[in-house]
C-alpha positions as CSV (number, residue, x, y, z in Angstrom):
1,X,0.0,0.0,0.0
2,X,1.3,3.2,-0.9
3,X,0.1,5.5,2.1
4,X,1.8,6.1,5.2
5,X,0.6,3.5,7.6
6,X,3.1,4.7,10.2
7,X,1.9,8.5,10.6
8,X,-1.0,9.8,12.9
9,X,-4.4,8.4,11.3
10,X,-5.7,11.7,9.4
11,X,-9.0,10.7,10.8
12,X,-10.4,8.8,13.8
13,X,-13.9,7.8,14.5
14,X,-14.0,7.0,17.8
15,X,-17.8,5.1,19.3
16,X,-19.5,7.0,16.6
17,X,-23.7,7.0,17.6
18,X,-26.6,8.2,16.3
19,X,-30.2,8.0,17.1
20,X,-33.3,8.3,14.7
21,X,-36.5,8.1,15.8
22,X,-36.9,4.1,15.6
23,X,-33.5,3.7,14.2
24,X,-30.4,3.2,15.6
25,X,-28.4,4.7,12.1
26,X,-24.6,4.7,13.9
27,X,-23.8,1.9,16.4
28,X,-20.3,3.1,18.3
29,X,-18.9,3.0,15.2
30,X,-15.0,2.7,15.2
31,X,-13.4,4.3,12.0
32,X,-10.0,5.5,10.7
33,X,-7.8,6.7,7.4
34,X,-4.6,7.9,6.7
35,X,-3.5,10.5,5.2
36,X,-2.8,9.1,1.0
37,X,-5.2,6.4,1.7
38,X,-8.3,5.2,-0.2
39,X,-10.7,3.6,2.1
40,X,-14.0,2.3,1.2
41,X,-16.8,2.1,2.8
42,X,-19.6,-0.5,2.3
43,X,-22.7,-1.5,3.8
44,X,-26.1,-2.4,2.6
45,X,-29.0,0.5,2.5
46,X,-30.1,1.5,5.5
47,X,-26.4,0.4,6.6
48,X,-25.3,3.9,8.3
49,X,-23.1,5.0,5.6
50,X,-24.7,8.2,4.8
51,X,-25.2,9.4,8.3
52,X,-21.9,8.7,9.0
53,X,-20.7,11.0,6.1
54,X,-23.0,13.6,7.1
55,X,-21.2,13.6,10.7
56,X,-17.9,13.7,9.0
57,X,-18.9,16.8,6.9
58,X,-20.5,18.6,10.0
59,X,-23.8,18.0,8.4
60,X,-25.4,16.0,11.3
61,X,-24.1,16.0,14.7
62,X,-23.6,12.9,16.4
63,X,-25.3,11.8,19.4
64,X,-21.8,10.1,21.4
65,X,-18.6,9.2,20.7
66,X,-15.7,11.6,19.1
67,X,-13.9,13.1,15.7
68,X,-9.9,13.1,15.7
69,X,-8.5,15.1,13.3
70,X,-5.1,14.8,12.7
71,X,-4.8,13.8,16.7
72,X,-6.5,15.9,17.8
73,X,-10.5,15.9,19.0
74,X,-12.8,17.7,17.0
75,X,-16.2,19.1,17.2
76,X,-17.6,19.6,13.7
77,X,-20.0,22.3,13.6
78,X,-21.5,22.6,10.2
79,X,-19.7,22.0,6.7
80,X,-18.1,25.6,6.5
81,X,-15.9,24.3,9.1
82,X,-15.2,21.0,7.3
83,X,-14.3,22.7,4.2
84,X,-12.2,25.1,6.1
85,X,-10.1,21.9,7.6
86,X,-10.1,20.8,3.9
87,X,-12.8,18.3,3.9
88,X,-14.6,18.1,0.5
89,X,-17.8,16.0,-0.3
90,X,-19.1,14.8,-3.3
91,X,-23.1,14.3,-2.9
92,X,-24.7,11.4,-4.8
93,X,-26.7,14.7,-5.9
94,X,-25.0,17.1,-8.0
95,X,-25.8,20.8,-6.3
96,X,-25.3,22.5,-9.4
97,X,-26.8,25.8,-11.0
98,X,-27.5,25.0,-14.8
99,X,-28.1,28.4,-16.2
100,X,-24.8,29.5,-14.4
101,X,-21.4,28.7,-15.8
102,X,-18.8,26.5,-14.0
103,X,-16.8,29.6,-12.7
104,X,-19.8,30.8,-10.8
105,X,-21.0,27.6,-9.7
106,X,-17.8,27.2,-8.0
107,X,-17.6,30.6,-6.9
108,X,-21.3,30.3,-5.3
109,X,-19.8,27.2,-3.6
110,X,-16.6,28.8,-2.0
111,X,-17.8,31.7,-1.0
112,X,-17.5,35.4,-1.3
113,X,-13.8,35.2,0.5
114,X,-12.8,33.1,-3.1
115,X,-12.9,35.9,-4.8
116,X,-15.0,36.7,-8.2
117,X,-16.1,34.1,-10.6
118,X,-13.6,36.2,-13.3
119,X,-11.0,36.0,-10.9
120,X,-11.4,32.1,-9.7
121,X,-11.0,31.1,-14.0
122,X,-7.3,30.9,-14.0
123,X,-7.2,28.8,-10.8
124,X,-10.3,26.6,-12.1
125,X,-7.9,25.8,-15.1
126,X,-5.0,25.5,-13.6
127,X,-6.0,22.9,-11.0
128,X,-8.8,20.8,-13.4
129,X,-5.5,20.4,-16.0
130,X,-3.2,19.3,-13.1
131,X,-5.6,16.8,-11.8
132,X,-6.6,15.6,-15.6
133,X,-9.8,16.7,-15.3
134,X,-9.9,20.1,-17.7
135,X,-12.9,22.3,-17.4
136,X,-13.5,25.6,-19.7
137,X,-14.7,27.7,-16.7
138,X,-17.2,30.2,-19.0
139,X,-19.1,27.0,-20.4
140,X,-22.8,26.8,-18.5
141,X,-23.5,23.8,-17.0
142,X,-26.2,22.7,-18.7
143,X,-24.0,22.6,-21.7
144,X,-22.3,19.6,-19.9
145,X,-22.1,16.0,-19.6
146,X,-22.5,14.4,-17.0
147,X,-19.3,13.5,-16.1
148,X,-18.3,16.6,-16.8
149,X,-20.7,18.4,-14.4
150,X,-18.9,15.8,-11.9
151,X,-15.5,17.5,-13.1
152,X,-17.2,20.5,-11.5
153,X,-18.2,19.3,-8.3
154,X,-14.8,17.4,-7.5
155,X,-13.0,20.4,-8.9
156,X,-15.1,22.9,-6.4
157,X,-13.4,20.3,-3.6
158,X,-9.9,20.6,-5.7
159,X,-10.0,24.5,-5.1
160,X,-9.5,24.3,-1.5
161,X,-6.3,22.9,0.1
162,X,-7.9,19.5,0.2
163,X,-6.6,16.8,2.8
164,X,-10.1,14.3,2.8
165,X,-12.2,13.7,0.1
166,X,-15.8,12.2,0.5
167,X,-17.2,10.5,-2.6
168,X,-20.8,9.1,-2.4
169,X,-21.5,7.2,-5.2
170,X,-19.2,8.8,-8.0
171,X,-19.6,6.6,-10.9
172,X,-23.8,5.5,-10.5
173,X,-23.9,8.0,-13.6
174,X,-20.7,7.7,-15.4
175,X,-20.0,5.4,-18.3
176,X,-16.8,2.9,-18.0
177,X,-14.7,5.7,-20.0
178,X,-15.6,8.3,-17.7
179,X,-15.2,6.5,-14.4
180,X,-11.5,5.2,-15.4
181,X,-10.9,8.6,-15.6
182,X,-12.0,9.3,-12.8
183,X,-9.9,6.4,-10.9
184,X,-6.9,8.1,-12.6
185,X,-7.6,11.5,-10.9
186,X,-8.1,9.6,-7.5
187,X,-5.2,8.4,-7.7
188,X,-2.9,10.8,-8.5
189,X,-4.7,12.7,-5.3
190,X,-4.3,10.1,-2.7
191,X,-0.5,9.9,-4.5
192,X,-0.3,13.8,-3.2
193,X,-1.3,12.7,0.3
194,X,-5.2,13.4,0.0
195,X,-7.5,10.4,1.9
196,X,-10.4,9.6,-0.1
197,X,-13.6,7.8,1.2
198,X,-15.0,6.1,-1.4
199,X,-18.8,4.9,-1.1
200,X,-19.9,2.9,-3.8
201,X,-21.9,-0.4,-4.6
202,X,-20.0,-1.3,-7.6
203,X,-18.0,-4.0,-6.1
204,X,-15.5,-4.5,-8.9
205,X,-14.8,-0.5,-8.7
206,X,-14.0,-0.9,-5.3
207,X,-11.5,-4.3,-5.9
208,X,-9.9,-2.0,-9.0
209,X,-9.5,1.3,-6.6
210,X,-9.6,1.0,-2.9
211,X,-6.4,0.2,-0.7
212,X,-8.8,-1.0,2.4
213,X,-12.3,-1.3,3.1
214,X,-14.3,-0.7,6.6
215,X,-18.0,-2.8,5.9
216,X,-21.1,-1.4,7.8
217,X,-24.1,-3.7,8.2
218,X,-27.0,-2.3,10.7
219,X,-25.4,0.3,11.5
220,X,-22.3,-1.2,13.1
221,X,-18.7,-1.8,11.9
222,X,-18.8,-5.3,10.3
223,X,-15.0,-5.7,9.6
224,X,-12.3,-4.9,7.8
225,X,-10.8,-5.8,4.6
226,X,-8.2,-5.5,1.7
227,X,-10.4,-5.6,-1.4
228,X,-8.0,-6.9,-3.9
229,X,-7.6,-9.9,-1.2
230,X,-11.5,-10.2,-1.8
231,X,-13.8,-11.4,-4.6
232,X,-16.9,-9.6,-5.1
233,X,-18.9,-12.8,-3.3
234,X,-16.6,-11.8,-0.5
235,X,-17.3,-8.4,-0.1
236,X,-21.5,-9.2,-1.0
237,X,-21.3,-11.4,2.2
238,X,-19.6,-9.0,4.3
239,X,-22.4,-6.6,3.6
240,X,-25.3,-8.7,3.3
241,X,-24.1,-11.8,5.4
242,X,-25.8,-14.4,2.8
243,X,-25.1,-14.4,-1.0
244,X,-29.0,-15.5,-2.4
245,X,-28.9,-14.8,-5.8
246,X,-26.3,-12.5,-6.1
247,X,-24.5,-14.4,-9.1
248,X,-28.1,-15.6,-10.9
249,X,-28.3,-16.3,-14.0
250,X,-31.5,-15.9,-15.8
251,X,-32.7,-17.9,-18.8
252,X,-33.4,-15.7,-21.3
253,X,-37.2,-16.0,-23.2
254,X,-38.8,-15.0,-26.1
255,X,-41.9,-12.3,-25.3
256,X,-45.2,-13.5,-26.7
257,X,-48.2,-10.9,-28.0
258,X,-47.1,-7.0,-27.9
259,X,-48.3,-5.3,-25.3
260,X,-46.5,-1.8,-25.7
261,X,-45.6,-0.2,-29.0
262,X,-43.9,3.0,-29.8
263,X,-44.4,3.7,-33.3
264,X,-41.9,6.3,-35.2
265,X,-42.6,8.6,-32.4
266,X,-41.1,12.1,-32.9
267,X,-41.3,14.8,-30.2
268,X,-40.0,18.4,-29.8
269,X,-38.8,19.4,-26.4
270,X,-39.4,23.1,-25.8
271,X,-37.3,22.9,-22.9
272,X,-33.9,24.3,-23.9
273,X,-31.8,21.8,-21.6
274,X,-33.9,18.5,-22.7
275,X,-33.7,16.2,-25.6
276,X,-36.1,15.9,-28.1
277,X,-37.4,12.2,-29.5
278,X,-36.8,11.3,-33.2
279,X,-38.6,8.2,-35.3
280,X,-38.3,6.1,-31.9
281,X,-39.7,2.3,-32.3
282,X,-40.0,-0.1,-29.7
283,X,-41.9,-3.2,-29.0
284,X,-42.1,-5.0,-25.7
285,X,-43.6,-8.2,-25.8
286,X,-46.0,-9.7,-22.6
287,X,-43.2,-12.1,-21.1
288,X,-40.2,-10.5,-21.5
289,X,-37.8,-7.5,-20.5
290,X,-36.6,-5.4,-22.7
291,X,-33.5,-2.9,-21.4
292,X,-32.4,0.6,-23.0
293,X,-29.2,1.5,-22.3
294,X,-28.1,4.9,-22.2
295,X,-26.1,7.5,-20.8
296,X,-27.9,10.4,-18.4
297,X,-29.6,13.1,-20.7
298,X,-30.5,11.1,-23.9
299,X,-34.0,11.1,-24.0
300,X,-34.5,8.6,-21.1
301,X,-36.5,11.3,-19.0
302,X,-38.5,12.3,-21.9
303,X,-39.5,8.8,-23.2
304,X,-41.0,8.0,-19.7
305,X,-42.6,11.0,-19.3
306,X,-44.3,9.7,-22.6
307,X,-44.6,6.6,-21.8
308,X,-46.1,7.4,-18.3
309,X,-48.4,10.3,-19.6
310,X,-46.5,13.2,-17.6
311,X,-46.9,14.0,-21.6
312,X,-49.0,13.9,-23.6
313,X,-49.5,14.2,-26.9
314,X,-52.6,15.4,-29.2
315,X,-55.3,13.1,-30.1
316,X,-54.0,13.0,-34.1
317,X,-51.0,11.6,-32.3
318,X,-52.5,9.2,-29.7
319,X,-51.5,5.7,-32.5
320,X,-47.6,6.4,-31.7
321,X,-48.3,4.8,-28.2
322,X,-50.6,1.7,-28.2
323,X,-51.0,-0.4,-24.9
324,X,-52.7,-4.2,-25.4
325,X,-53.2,-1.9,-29.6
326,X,-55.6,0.5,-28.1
327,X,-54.0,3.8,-28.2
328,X,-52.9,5.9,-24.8
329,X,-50.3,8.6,-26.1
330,X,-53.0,11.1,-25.2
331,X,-54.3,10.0,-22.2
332,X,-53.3,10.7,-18.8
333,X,-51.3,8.5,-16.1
334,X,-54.6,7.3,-14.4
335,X,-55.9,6.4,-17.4
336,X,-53.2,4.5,-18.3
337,X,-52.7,3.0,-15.1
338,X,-56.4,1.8,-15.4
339,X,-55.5,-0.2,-18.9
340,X,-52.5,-2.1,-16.7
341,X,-50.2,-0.3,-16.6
342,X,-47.3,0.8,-13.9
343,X,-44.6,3.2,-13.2
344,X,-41.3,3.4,-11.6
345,X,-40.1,7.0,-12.1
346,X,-36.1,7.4,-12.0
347,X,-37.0,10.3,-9.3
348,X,-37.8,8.8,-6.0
349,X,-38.8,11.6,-3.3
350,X,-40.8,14.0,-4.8
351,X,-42.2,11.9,-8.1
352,X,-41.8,8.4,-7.3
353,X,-43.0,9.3,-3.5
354,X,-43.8,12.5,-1.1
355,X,-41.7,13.1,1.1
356,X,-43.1,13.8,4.4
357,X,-46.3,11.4,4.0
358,X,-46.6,8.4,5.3
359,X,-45.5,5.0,3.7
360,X,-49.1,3.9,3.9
361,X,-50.1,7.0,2.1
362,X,-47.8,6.7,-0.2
363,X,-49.0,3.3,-1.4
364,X,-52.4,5.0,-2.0
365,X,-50.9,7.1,-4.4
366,X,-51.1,4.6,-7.1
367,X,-52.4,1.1,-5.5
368,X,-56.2,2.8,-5.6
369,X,-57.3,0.9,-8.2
370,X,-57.0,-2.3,-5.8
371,X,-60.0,-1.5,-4.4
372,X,-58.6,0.7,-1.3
373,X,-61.4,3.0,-1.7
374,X,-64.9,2.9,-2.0
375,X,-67.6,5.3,-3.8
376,X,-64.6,7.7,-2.8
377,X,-64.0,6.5,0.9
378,X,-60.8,5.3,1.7
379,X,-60.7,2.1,3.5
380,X,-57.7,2.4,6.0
381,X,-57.5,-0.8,6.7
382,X,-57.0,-2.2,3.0
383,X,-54.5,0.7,3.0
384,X,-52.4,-0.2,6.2
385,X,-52.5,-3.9,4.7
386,X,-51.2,-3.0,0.9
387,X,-48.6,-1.0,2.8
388,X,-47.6,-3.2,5.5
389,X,-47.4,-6.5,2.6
390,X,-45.0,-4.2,0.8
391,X,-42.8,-3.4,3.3
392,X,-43.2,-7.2,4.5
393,X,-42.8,-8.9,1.1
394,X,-39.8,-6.5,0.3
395,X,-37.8,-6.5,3.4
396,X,-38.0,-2.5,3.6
397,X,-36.4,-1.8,6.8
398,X,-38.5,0.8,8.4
399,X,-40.2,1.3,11.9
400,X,-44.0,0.7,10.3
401,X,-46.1,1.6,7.5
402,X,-46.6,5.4,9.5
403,X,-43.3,6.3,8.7
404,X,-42.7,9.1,6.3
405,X,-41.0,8.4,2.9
406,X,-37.9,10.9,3.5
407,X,-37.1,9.4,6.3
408,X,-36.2,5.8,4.6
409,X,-32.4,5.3,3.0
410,X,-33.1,5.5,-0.9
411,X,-32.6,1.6,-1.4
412,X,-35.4,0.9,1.0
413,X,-37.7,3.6,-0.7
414,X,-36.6,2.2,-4.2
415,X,-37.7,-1.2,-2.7
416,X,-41.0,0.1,-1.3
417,X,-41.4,2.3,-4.5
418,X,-40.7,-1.2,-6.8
419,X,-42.8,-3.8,-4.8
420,X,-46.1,-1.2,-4.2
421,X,-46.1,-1.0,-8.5
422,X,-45.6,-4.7,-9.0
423,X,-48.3,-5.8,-6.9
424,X,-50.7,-4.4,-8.7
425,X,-49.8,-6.9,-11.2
426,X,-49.6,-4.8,-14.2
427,X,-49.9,-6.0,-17.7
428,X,-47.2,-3.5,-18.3
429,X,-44.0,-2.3,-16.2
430,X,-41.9,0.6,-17.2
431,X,-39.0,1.1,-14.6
432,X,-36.2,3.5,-14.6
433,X,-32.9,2.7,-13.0
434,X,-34.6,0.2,-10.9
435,X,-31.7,-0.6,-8.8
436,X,-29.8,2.7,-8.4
437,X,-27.9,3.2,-5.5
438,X,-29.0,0.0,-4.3
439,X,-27.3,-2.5,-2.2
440,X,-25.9,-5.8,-3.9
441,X,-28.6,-8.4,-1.5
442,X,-31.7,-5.3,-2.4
443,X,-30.4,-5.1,-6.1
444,X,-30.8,-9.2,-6.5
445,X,-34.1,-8.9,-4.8
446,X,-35.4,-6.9,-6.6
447,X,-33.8,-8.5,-9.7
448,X,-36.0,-11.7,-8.8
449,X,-39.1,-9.7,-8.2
450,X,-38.9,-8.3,-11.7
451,X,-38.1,-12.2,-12.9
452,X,-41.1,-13.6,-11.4
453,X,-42.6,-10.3,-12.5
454,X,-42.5,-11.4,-16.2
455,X,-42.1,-15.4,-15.5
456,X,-46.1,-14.2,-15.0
457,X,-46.8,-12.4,-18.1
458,X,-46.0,-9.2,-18.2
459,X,-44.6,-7.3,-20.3
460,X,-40.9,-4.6,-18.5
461,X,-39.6,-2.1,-19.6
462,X,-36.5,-1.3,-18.2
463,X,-34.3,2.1,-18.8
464,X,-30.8,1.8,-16.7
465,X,-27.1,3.1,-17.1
466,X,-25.6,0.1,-15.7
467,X,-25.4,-2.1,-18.5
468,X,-24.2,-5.2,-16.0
469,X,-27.9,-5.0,-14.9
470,X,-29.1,-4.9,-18.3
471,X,-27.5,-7.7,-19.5
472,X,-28.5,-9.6,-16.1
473,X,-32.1,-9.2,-16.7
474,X,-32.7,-8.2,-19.8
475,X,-34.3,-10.5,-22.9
476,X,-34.1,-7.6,-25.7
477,X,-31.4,-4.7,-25.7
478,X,-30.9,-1.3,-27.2
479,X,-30.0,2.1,-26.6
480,X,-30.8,5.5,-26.8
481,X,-28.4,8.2,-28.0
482,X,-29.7,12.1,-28.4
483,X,-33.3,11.1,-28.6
484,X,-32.9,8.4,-31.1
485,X,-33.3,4.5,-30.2
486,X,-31.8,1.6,-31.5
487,X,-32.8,-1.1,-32.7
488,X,-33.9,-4.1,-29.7
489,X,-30.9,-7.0,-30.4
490,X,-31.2,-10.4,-28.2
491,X,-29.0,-10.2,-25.2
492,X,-27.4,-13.1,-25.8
493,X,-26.6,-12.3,-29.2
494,X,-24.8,-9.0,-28.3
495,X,-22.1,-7.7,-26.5
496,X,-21.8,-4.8,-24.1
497,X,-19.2,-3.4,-26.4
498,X,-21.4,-3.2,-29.2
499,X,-24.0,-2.1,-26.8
500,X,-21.6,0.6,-26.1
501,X,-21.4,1.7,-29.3
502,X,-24.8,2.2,-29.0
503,X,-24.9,4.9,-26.4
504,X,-22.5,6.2,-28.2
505,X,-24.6,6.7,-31.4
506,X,-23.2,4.3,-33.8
507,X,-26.3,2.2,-35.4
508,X,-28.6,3.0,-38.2
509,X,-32.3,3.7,-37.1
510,X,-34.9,1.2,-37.3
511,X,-36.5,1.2,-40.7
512,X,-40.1,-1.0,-41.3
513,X,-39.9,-4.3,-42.1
């Protein structure tokens, strides 16, 4: 290992606690890194990982135990004084303005004491071309790629005299180009003498990067390991503690009668930072799952919004969408839903659930066409019952059914989200990024649920960035690439390097047969 494993830890957790109502999220959790080192930290959803991030960063305050920095104890305040002791953090969020250009991003971010945005454009260039990681600072964000906009918020971090670098989730939106670049940056940090704490759920990622691993599971340290001592399977069962179905292989099927069609569907966006369709064709098939493959800001948000009936279009159009051959492009989502249809949005507080209602509430939302109400009663009973069986049938760790949505990790809301659309036993399941951010035991859960799901009949839909999942799950492939769709290949008759090429643009539309 190349960091100094001689020289005062950088930073010490020492007994780490803390309490949420009905959830114990940090369990005297021990924790240390030094300073060059690139320490992982895994866990399961609902593990404690974020909470203890947000302690590290001064964002939440811890209810015992005590921070060392470099030796000394600390009390962390608030993330001004983080930053000021050269802690950066990378949300899973980007916090990004996209009418504003990078230089006043950053400048927004640093703070008035920075200096201008004119004057911080030098110093944004000089340190994103050191680090490999070159950013024109007058270019407005929206005008970015994804990884790019990353650039900007690891940069932002880069600006300061960094000595601890928090990274949740860096690569759950990068392709395989952009996160290798990414590793190479990391590297020549920690190299400087900069710790990194690296969260991710891409196990390989963390074998290919990490120098040592600390494991969370229920909120207590688990152990300790050296990942490239460790298989994948290893790590899985240090986080999960049982390996069901993280390796399955599913058969792969032929679909039967088409249930959904998209048929040469062109559609302007007005929004100047969107994507607009163009001759888009698809077919999925009851009994099968068909996956699109894409990178972030393609047209995936704008093809489930059609899809879904967030949009609609006019009634000369309403043939380009046809459910079971009756048409739906213009009708709206409860219409829809009423013809079988279900929806995982990619968004989950705020579209895919509310916030601050209650999980029974939540399954309400869209479950109230299995008779929850009556002659426009709601029957509170059916309600606690469909909530309580989702949370039960899913193993979403939460107090009870009363507790509010924002207060769950995001892989046990995706897994409420996922389980309250799929028992409604839809004819017809569009899901995006149904395992983001998700643990490796949730992921294969929810992996089987979407098996069984069309082992039953029905016809998924499936739009993700990870193309390991795609190629998992998936019976038919493509990929979408400014608005414009391939056409579906086999799984198993297709690579994920041609699949690549894909995303990347290289495949002639789909013509009629």
């Amino acid at each position: 290992m190349s960091f100094d494993t001689a020289s005062t830890p950088r930073l010490q957790m020492r007994g780490i606690t803390k309490r949420y109502p009905g959830t114990l999220a940090n369990d005297r959790v021990e924790l240390s890194i030094q300073p060059g080192e690139i320490r992982a930290l895994l866990g399961e959803n609902g593990a404690g990982k974020s909470t203890l991030m947000k302690i590290i960063y001064g964002v939440t305050q811890p209810d015992e135990g005590e921070i060392i920095w470099h030796g000394e104890p600390l009390k962390m305040r608030d993330p001004a004084q983080a930053r000021g002791l050269g802690i950066g953090m990378v949300f899973q969020h980007f916090s990004l303005f996209e009418t504003l250009s990078v230089a006043e991003n950053i400048a927004l971010a640093m703070g008035a004491a920075a200096g201008t945005p004119k004057q911080l454009e030098p110093r944004i260039r000089e340190v994103s071309q050191r680090y490999g990681m070159a950013l024109e600072p007058h270019r407005l964000v929206h005008s970015l790629s994804i990884g790019e906009r990353q650039r900007v918020e690891i940069v932002r971090c880069l600006m300061q005299d960094i000595k601890l670098l928090i990274l949740d989730e860096p690569t759950s939106v990068l392709t395989p180009q952009e996160a290798d670049e990414l590793f190479v940056t990391l590297r020549h940090l920690a190299a400087e003498g900069c710790s990194i704490l690296f969260i991710s759920h891409k196990l390989g990622e963390v074998r290919a990067l990490c120098q040592s691993a600390t494991v969370l599971r229920g909120g207590k340290v688990s152990g300790h390991c050296v990942p490239t001592e460790c298989s994948d399977m290893d790590l899985a069962r240090l986080m999960v503690g049982a390996a069901e179905g993280l390796e399955a292989s599913y058969p792969k099927v032929h679909g039967g009668l088409t249930r959904l069609r998209v048929d040469d569907l062109n559609w302007h966006n007005a929004d100047p930072f969107g994507t607009s369709l163009a001759q888009c064709r698809l077919e999925v098939r009851s009994g099968e799952i068909v996956g699109i493959a894409g990178v972030a800001g393609n047209g995936q948000d704008e093809l489930l919004a059609l899809l879904s009936g967030e949009v609609r279009l006019p009634s000369t159009e309403r043939e380009r969408i046809t459910l079971d051959n009756q048409p739906v492009a213009n009708l709206y989502p409860d219409a829809r839903r009423q013809l079988g249809l279900t929806f995982v949005p990619a968004e989950r507080l705020g579209h895919g659930a509310v916030p601050d209602m209650s999980l029974a509430d939540n399954a309400l939302l869209t479950g109230f066409q299995m008779g929850l109400t009556r002659a426009g009663m709601i029957n509170h009973g059916k309600v606690m019952a469909f909530a309580d069986k989702i949370i039960a049938d899913y193993a979403v760790k939460t107090p009870d059914a009363h507790t509010t949505a924002r207060s769950l990790s995001g892989g046990n809301l995706q897994k409420f989200i996922l389980g309250r659309e799929i028992l409604q036993q839809p004819k017809l399941l569009v899901a995006a990024h149904p395992t983001w951010g998700v643990d490796v035991g949730a992921a294969a859960a929810i992996h089987r649920s979407l098996i069984a799901l069309r082992d039953a009949g029905a016809a998924i839909l499936v739009i993700s960035e990870d193309l390991d999942e795609l190629f998992q799950i998936s019976d038919r492939i493509g990929a979408l690439c400014s608005g414009r769709l391939s056409p579906l290949a086999e799984t198993a008759q297709t690579t994920p390097v041609e699949v690549g090429r894909w995303m990347a643009g290289e495949f002639e539309p789909v013509t009629h047969a």
